[in-house]
LOMARZA-377825 format. One record per residue: residue number from 1; residue in three letters; x, y, z of N, C-alpha, C in turn. Coordinates in nm, 3 decimals, m for minus. Each point is the difference from the previous one (the first is absolute). Example, Ala and Ser with C-alpha at 12.3 -4.5 7.8 and 13.67 -1.06 7.14 Angstrom:
LOMARZA-377825
<nuvo 1,'ALA',<1.319,m0.569,0.780>,<m0.089,0.119,0.000>,<0.090,0.120,0.000>>
<nuvo 2,'SER',<m0.035,0.105,m0.072>,<0.082,0.119,0.006>,<m0.077,0.109,0.073>>
end
This chain:
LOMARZA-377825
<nuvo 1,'UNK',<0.085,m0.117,0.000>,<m0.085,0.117,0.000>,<0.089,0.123,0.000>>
<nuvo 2,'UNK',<m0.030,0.124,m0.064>,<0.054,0.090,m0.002>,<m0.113,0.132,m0.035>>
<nuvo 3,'UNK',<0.056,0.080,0.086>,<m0.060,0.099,0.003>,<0.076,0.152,m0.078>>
<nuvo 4,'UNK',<m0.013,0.043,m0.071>,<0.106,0.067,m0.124>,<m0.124,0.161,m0.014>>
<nuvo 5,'UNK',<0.117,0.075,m0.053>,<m0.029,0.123,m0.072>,<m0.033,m0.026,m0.107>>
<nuvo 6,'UNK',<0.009,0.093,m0.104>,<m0.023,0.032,m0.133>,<0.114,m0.050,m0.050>>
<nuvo 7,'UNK',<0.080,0.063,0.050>,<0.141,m0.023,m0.102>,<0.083,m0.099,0.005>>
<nuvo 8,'UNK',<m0.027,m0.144,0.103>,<0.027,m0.093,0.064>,<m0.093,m0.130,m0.070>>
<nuvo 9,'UNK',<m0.132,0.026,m0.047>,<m0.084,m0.137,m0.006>,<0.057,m0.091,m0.141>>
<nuvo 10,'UNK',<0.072,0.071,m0.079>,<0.066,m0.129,m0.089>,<0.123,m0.076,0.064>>
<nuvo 11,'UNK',<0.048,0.043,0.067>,<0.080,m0.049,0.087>,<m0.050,m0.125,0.115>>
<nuvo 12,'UNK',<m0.126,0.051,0.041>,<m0.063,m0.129,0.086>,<m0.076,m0.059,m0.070>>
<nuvo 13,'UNK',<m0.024,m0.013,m0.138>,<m0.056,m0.062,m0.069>,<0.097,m0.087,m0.055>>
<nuvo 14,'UNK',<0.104,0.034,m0.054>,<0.102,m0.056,m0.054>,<0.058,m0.118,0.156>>
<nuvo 15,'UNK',<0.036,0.102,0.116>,<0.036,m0.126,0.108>,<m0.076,m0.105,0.051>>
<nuvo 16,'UNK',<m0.164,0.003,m0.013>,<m0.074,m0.060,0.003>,<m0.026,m0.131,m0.064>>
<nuvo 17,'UNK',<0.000,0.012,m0.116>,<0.035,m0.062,m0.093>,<0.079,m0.092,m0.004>>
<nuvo 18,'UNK',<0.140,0.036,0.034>,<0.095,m0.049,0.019>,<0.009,m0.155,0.143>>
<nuvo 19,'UNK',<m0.049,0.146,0.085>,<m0.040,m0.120,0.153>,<m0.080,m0.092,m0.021>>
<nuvo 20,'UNK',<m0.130,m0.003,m0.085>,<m0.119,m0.121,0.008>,<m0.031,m0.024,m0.147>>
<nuvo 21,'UNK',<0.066,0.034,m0.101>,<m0.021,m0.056,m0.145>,<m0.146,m0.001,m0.027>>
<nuvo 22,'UNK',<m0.073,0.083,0.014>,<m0.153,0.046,m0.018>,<m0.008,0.170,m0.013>>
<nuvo 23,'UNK',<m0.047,0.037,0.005>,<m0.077,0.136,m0.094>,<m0.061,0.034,0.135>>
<nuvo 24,'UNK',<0.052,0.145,0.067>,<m0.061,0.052,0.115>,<m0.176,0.044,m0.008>>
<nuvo 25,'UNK',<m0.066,0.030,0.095>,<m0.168,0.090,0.022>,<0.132,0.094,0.031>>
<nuvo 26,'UNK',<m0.093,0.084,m0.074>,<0.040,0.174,0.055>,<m0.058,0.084,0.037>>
<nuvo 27,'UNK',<m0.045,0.101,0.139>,<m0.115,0.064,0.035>,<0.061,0.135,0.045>>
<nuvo 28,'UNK',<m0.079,0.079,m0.030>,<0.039,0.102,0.075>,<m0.051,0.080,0.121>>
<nuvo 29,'UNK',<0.117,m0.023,0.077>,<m0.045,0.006,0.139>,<m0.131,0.133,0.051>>
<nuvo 30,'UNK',<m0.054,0.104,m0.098>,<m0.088,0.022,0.060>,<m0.136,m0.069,m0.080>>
<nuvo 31,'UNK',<0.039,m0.082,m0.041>,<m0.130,m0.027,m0.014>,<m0.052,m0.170,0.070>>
<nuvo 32,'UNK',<0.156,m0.034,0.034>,<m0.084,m0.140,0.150>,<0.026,0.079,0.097>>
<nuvo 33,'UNK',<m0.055,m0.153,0.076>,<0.058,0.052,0.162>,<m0.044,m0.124,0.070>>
<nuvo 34,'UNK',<0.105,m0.086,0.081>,<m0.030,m0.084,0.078>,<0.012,0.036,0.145>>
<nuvo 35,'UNK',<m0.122,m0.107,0.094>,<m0.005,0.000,0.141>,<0.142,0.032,0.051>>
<nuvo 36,'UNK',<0.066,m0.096,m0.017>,<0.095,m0.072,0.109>,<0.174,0.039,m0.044>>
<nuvo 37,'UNK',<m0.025,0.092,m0.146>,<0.119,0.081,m0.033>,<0.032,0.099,m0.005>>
<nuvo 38,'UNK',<0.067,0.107,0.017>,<m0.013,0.132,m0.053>,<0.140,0.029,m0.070>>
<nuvo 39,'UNK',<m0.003,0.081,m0.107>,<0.101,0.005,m0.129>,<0.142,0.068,0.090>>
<nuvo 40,'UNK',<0.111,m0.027,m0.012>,<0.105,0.101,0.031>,<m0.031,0.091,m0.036>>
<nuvo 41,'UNK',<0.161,0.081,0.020>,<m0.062,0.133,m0.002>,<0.154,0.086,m0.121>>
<nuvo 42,'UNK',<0.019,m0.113,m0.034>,<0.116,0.039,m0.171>,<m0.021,m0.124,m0.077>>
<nuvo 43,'UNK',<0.085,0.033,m0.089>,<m0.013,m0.100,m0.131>,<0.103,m0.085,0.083>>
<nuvo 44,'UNK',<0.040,m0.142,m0.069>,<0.085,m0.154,0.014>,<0.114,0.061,0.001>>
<nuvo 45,'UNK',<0.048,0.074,m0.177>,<0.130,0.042,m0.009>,<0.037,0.156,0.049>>
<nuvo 46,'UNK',<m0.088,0.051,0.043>,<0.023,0.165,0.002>,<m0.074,0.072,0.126>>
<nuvo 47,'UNK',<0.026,0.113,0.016>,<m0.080,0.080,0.118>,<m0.135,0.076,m0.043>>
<nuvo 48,'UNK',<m0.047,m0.020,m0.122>,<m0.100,0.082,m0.010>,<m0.165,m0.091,0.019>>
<nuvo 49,'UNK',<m0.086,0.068,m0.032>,<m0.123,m0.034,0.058>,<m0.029,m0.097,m0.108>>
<nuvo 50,'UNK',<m0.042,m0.149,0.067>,<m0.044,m0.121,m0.110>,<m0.151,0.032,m0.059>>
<nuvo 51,'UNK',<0.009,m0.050,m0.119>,<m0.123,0.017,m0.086>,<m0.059,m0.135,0.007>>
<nuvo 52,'UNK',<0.059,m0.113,m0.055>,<m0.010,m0.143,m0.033>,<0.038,m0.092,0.103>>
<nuvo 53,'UNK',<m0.152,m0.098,m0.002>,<0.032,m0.115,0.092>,<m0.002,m0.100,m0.120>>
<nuvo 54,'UNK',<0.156,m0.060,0.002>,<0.031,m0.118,m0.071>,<0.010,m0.143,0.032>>
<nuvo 55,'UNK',<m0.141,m0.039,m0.005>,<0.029,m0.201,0.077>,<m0.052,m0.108,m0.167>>
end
């Protein structure tokens, strides 16, 4: 799972990929929202504010 910016999500798409040899869901974090999680608060590779939840 990865949680990414803009300028980051081919990058967790591409590592994704890589880790489980399948094709990620991609959501963007304002538009879920689970109980029992709540999103960080930067992107995987960077300090800025994540856009994309990548599982």
């Amino acid at each position: 799972m990865y949680v990414v910016c803009n300028d980051h999500l081919e990058n967790a798409i591409e590592d994704f990929v890589e880790t489980f040899e399948q094709p990620p869901d991609i959501y963007e974090l304002g538009e879920v929202s689970f109980t029992d999680w709540t999103s960080p608060h930067s992107c995987y590779y960077c300090k800025r504010p994540p856009r994309y939840l990548v599982v």
